[in-house]
C-alpha positions as CSV (number, residue, x, y, z in Angstrom):
1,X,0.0,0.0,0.0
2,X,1.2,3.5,-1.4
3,X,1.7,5.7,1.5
4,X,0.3,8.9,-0.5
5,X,1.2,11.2,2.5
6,X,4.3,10.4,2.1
7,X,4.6,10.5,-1.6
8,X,3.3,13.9,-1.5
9,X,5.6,15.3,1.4
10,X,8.9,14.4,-1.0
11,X,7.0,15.8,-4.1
12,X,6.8,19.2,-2.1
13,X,10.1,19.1,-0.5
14,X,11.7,18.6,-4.1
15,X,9.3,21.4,-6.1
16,X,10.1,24.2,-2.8
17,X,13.8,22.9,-2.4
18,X,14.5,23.2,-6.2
19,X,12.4,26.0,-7.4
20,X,10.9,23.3,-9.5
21,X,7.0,22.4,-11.0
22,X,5.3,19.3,-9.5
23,X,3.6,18.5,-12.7
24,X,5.5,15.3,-13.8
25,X,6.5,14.6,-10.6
26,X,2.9,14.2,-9.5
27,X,1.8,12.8,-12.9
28,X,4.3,10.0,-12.0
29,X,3.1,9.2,-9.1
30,X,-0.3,9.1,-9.9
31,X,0.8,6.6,-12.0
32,X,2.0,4.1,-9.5
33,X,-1.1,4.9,-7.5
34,X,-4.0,3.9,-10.1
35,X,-2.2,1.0,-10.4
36,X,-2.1,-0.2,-7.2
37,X,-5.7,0.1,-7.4
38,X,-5.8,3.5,-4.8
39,X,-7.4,6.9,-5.5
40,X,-4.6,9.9,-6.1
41,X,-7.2,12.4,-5.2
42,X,-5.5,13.1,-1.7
43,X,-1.9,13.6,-3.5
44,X,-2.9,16.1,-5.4
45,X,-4.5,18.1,-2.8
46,X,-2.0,17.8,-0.9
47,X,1.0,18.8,-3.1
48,X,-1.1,21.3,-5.1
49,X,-2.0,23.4,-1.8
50,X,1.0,23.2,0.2
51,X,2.8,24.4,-2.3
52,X,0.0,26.8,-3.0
53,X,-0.4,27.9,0.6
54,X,3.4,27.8,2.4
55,X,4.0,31.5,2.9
56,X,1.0,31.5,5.0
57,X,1.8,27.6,6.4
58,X,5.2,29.0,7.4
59,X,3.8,32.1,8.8
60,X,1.1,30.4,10.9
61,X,4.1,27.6,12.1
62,X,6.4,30.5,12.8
63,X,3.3,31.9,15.5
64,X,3.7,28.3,17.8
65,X,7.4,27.6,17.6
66,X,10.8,29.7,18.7
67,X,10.4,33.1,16.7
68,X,14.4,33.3,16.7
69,X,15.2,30.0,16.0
70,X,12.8,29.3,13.4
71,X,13.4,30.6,10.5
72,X,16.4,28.5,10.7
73,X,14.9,25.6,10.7
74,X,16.0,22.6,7.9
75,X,13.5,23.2,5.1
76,X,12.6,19.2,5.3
77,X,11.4,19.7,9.4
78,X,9.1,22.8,7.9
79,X,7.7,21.4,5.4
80,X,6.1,18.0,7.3
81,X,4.7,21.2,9.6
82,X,3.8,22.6,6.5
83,X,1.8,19.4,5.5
84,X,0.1,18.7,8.9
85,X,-1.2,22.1,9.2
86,X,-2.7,22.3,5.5
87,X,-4.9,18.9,6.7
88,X,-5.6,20.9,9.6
89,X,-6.6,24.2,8.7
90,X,-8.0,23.2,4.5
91,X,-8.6,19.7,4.7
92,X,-12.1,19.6,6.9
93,X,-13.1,16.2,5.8
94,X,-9.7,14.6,7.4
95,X,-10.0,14.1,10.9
96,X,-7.4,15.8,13.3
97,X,-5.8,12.9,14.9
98,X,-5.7,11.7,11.4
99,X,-3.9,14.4,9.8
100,X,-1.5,14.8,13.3
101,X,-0.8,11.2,13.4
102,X,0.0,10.4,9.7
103,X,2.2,13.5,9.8
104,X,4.1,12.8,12.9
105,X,4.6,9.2,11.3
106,X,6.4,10.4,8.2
107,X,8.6,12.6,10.5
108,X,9.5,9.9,12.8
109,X,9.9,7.2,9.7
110,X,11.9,10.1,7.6
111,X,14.0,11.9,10.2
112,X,13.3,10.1,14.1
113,X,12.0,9.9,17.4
114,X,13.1,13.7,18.3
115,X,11.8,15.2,15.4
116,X,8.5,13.5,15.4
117,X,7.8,14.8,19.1
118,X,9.1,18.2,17.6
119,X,6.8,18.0,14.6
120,X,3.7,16.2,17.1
121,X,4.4,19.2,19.6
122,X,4.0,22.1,17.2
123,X,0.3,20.8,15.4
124,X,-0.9,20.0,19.3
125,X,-0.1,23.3,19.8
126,X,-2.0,25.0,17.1
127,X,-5.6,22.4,17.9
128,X,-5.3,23.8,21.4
129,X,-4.5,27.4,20.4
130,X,-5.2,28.2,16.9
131,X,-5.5,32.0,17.3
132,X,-3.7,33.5,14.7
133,X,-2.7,37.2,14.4
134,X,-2.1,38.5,11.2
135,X,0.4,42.0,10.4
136,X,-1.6,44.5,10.3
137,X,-0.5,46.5,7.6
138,X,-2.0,45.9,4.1
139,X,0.4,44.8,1.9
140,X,2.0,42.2,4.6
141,X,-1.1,41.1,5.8
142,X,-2.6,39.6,1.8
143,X,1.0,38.3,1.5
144,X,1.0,36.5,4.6
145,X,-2.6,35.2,4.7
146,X,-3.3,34.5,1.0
147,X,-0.1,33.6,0.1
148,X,1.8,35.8,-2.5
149,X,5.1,37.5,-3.0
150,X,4.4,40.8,-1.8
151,X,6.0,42.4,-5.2
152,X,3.5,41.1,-7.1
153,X,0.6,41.9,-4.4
154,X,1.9,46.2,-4.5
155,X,1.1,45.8,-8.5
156,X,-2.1,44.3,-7.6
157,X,-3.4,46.8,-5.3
158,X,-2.2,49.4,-7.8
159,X,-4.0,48.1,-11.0
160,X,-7.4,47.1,-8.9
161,X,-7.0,48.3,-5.0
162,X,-7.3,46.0,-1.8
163,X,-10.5,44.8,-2.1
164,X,-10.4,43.2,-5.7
165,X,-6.7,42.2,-4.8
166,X,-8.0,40.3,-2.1
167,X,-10.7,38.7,-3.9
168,X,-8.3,37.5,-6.8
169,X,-6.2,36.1,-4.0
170,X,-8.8,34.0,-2.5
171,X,-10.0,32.9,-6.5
172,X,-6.5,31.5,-6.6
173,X,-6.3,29.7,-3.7
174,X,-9.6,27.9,-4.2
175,X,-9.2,24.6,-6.1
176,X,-10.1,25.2,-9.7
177,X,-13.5,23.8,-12.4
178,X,-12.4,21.9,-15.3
179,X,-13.1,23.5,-18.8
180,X,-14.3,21.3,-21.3
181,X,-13.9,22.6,-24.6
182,X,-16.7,20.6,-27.8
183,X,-15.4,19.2,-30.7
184,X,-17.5,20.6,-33.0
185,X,-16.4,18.4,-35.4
186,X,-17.1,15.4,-33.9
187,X,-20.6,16.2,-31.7
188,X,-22.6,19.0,-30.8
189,X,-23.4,20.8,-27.1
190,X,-27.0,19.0,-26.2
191,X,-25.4,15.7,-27.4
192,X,-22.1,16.1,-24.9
193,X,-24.5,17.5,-22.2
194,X,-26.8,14.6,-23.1
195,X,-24.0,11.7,-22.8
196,X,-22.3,13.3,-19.7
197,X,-25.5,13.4,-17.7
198,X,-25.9,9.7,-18.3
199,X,-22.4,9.2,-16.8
200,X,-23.5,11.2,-14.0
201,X,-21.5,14.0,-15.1
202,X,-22.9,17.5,-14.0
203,X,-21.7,20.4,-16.7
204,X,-23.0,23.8,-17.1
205,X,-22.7,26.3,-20.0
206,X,-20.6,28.9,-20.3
207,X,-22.0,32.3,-20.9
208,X,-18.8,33.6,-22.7
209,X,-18.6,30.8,-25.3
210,X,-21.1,28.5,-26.7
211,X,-18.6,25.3,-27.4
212,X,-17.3,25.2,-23.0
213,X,-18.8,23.2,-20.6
214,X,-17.9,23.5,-16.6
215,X,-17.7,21.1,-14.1
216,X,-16.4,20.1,-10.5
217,X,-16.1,16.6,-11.6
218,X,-12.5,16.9,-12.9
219,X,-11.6,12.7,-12.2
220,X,-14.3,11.6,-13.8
221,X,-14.1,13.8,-17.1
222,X,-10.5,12.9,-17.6
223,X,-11.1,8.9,-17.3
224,X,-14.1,9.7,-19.9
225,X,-13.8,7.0,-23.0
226,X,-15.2,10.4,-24.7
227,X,-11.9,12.1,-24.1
228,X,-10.0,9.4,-25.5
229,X,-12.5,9.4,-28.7
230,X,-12.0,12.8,-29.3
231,X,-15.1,14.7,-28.4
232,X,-13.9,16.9,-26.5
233,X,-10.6,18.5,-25.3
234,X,-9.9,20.6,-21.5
235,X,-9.2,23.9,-22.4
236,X,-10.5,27.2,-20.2
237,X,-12.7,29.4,-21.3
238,X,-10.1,32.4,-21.8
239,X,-8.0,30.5,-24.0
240,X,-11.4,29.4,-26.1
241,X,-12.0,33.5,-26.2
242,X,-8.7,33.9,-27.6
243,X,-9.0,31.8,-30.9
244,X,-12.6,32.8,-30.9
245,X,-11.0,36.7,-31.3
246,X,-9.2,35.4,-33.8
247,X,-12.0,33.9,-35.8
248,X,-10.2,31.6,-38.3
249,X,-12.2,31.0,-41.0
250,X,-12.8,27.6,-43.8
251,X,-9.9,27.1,-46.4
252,X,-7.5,29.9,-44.9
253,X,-4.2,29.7,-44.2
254,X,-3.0,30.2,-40.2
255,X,0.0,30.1,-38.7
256,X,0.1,29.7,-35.1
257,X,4.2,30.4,-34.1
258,X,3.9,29.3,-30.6
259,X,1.8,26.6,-30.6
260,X,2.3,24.1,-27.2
261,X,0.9,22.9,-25.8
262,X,-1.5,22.8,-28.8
263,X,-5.2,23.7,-26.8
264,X,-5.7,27.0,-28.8
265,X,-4.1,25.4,-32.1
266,X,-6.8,22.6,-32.0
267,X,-9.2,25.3,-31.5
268,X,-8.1,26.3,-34.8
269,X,-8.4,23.4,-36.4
270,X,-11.8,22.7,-35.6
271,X,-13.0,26.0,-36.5
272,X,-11.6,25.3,-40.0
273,X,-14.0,22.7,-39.9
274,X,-10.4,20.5,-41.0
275,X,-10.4,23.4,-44.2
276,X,-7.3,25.1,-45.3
277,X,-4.1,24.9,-43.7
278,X,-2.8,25.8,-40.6
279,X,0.6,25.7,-39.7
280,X,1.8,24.9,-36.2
281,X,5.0,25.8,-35.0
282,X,7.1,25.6,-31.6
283,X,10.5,24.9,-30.7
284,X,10.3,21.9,-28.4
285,X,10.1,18.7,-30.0
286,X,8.8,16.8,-27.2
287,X,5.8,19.5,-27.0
288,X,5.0,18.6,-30.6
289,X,4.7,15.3,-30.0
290,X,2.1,15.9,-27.4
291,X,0.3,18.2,-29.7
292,X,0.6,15.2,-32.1
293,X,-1.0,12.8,-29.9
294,X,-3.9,15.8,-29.2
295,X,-4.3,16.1,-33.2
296,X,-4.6,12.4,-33.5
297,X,-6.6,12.0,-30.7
298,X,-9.1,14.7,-32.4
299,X,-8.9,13.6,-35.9
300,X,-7.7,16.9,-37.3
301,X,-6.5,16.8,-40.4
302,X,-5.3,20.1,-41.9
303,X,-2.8,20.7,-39.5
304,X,1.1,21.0,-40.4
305,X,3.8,20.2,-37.1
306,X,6.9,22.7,-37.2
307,X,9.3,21.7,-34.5
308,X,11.0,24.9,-35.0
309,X,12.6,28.3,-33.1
310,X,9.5,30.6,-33.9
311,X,12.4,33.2,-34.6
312,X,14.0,31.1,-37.0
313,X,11.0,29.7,-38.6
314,X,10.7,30.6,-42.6
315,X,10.8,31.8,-45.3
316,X,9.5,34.8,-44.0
317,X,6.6,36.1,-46.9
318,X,3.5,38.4,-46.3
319,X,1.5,35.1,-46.6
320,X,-0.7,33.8,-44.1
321,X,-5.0,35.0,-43.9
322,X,-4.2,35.2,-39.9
323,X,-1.1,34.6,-37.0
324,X,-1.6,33.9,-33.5
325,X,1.4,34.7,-31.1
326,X,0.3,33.4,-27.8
327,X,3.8,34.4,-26.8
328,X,5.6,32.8,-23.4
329,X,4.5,35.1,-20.4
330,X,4.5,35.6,-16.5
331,X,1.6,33.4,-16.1
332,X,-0.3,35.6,-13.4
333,X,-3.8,34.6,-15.1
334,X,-3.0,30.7,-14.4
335,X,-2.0,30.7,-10.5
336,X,-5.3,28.6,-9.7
337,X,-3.7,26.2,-11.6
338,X,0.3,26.5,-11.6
339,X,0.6,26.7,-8.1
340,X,4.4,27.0,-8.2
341,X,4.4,29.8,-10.6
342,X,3.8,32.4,-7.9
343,X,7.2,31.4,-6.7
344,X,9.3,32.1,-10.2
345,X,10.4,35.0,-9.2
346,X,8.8,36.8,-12.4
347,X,10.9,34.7,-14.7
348,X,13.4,37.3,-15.8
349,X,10.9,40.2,-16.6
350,X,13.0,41.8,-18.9
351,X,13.8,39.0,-21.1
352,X,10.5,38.3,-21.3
353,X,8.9,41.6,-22.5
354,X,12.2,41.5,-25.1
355,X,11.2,38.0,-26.5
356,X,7.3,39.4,-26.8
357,X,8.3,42.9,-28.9
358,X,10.4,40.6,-31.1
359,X,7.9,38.0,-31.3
360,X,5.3,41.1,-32.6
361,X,7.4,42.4,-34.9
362,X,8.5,39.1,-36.6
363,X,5.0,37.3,-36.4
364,X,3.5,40.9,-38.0
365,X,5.8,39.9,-41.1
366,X,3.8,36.8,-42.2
367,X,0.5,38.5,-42.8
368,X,-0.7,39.4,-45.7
369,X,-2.8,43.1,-46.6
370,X,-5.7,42.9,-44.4
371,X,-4.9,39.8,-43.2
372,X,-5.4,39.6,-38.6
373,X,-2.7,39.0,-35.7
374,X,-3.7,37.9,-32.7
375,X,-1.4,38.8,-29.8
376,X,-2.6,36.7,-26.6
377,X,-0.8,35.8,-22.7
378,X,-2.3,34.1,-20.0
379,X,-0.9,36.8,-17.3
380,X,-1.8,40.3,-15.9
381,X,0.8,42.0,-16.2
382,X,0.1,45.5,-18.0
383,X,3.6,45.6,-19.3
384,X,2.9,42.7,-21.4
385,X,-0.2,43.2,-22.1
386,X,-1.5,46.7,-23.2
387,X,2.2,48.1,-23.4
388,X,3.4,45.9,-25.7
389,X,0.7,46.5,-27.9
390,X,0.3,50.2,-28.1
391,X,4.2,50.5,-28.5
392,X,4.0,48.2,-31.7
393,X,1.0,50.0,-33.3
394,X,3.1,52.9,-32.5
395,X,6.1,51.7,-34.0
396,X,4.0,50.3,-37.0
397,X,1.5,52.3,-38.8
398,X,0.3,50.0,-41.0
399,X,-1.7,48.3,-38.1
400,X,-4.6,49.2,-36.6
401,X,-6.3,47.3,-33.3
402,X,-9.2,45.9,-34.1
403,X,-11.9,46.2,-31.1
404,X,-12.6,42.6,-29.4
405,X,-16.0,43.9,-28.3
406,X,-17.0,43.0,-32.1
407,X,-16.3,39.3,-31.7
408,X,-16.7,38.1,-28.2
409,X,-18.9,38.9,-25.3
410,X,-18.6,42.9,-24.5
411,X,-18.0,41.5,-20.8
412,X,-14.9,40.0,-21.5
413,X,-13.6,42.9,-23.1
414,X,-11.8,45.7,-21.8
415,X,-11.0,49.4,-23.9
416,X,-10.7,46.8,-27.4
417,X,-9.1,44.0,-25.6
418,X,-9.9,40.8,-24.7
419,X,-9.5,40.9,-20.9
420,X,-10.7,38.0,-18.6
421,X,-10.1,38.4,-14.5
422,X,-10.1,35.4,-12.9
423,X,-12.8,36.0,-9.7
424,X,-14.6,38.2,-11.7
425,X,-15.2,36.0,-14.7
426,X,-14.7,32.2,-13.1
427,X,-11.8,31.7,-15.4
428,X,-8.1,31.9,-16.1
429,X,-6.9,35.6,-16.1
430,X,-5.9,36.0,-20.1
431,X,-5.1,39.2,-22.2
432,X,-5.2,39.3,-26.3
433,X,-5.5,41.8,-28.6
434,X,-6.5,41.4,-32.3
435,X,-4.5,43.6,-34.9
436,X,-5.5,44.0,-38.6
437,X,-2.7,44.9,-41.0
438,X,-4.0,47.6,-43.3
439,X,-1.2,47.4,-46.0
């Protein structure tokens, strides 16, 4: 029998020690689990919100142990009071003794008798206690209790002010819906809604677009023969709005320069209705692959795979109807579900903003007269969002910014742009702007 605590205590200290994502580390795990015949539900709740939560786990351990000597304390002794306190404080259906016991095991089985008492000591402490006192000024209080770095907390409260900061926080700390994006291609929305219900699968409808379902029932969705079949792929909503901004139409021709993990490019595809030709392009080879097995999987046909640097990706001619550049980002609209990428330390800003202006400027030379670009990110972040824009169209006079408003819900829009925020609109946080070249 898979101990899963245990699994997901050395999943956590290797992601927090090593500044790394838990993704294939939990996806191997999971592995083992299923088949040893056990559920892997716990894991990733476990490994998904510590990581999530440990500014605020740390914070709260810090209030019931040595304020001097703590923050000295061997990151592998925190973490197991990391893990205890996230069953105790988030985890209401696990009983207390449950989540003390089963922590104070691991510490004893990983690291002995004297740091099990240690570890058994400090989460006694907080059941008989548990009054925690937060900062009391602003900024250091969201940090603390919800979470966040406090540098990206200050830009929060300056775009949308305490309140709405606060209320993204807690949108990002809740566990997230799954997306479920129709094959049009392959079935229509009463017929999905029609099969799921019969597996006991509860969906709703989007109100921003007409081919995503949502649900809670995230397990049973992805162990769907449906999936498998090709009926449907899981892709949220603000990605869908994207490529729905773009509008590809039958028997164009679309390039789409970065194109893994492949959700928006399928998008394409199927809007296409299989027509035309659309070219898919990205500089990992194992990432094609998986887009492969997701254009296989779907039965789209007009798709060509570029393993390829977008920069170096060519002939460059004035040739293609439309070009999305859903260009590498910060990621601040995706922190429900990247729970590590709070802690990358903005990914080297600068480089980033560099790689986007070039990626605008090159991708803008593959359109033809009148043909669209669609610049898209999954983050918040103003400077790579509306910045980047208006300093192109500044720099280039032969484009013109089309207004989203005319192509997807006015709602989701925001002064021309798409513009999704997460607790606001129950979805990733995503940014796109869609650019017509006039000559």
């Amino acid at each position: 029998m898979i101990d899963v605590r245990l699994e997901a205590y050395k999943i956590i200290l290797k992601v927090i020690s090593k500044n790394i994502f838990s993704d294939k580390l939990l996806q191997q795990m999971t592995k083992k689990i299923n088949q040893a015949g056990e559920r892997s539900d716990l894991l990733y709740v476990l490994v998904k919100g510590v990581i999530k939560m440990h500014i605020n786990l740390e914070y709260i351990a810090s209030q019931y142990t040595n304020p001097k000597k703590f923050p000295n304390t061997n990151i592998k002794i925190k973490i197991l009071l990391y893990l205890g306190l996230y069953q105790l404080i988030y985890c209401d259906y696990i009983p207390q003794h449950a989540a003390v016991n089963e922590t104070v095991s691991i510490a004893k089985k990983m690291y002995g008798e004297k740091i099990a008492k240690f570890v058994n000591a400090i989460l006694r402490r907080y059941l008989r206690e548990d009054k925690i006192v937060y900062p009391t000024e602003t900024l250091d209080r969201i940090s603390v209790q919800h979470s966040f770095p406090k540098d990206i907390i200050k830009i929060w409260i300056e775009y949308w002010g305490v309140e709405n900061t606060e209320k993204l926080c807690i949108y990002y700390n809740q566990p997230p819906n799954l997306h479920i994006r129709i094959n049009t291609c392959a079935t229509n929305k009463k017929r999905l809604m029609d099969y799921l219900l019969r597996r006991e699968i509860i969906v709703i409808e989007s109100e921003a677009s007409n081919n995503i379902l949502i649900t809670d029932q995230a397990r049973d969705v992805l162990n769907e023969v449906s999936f498998s079949e090709g009926y449907f792929s899981i892709q949220d909503v603000s990605a869908a709005l994207v490529v729905e901004l773009l509008d590809p139409e039958q028997n164009e021709s679309i390039l789409d320069l970065f194109a893994a993990p492949g959700g928006k490019a399928t998008y394409i595809a199927e809007l296409m209705r299989n027509s035309g030709e659309l070219t898919a392009v990205d500089k990992f080879p194992h990432k094609i692959k998986k887009l492969k097995r997701a254009v296989e999987r779907l039965q789209i046909t007009n798709m060509k795979l570029q393993a390829n640097d977008a920069f170096k990706f060519g002939p460059i001619a004035p040739a293609y109807d439309r070009v999305l550049l859903d260009v590498p980002c910060s990621g601040w609209g995706v922190f429900q579900k990247k729970a590590e990428l709070r802690w990358q330390k903005n990914q080297e800003m600068k480089e980033l903003i560099k790689l986007q202006k070039q990626a605008l400027e090159h991708g803008s030379k593959f359109l033809r007269p009148g043909g669209i670009m669609v610049y898209s990110t999954c983050t918040l972040n103003k400077k790579e969002n509306e910045a980047q824009i208006e300093s192109f169209l500044n720099r280039n006079q032969g484009f013109i910014l089309e207004s989203a408003e005319q192509f997807i819900p006015k709602e989701y829009t925001e002064n021309g742009y798409l513009k999704t925020l997460p607790f606001k609109h129950n979805s990733d946080g995503a940014f796109a702007a869609r650019i017509k070249k006039n000559i």
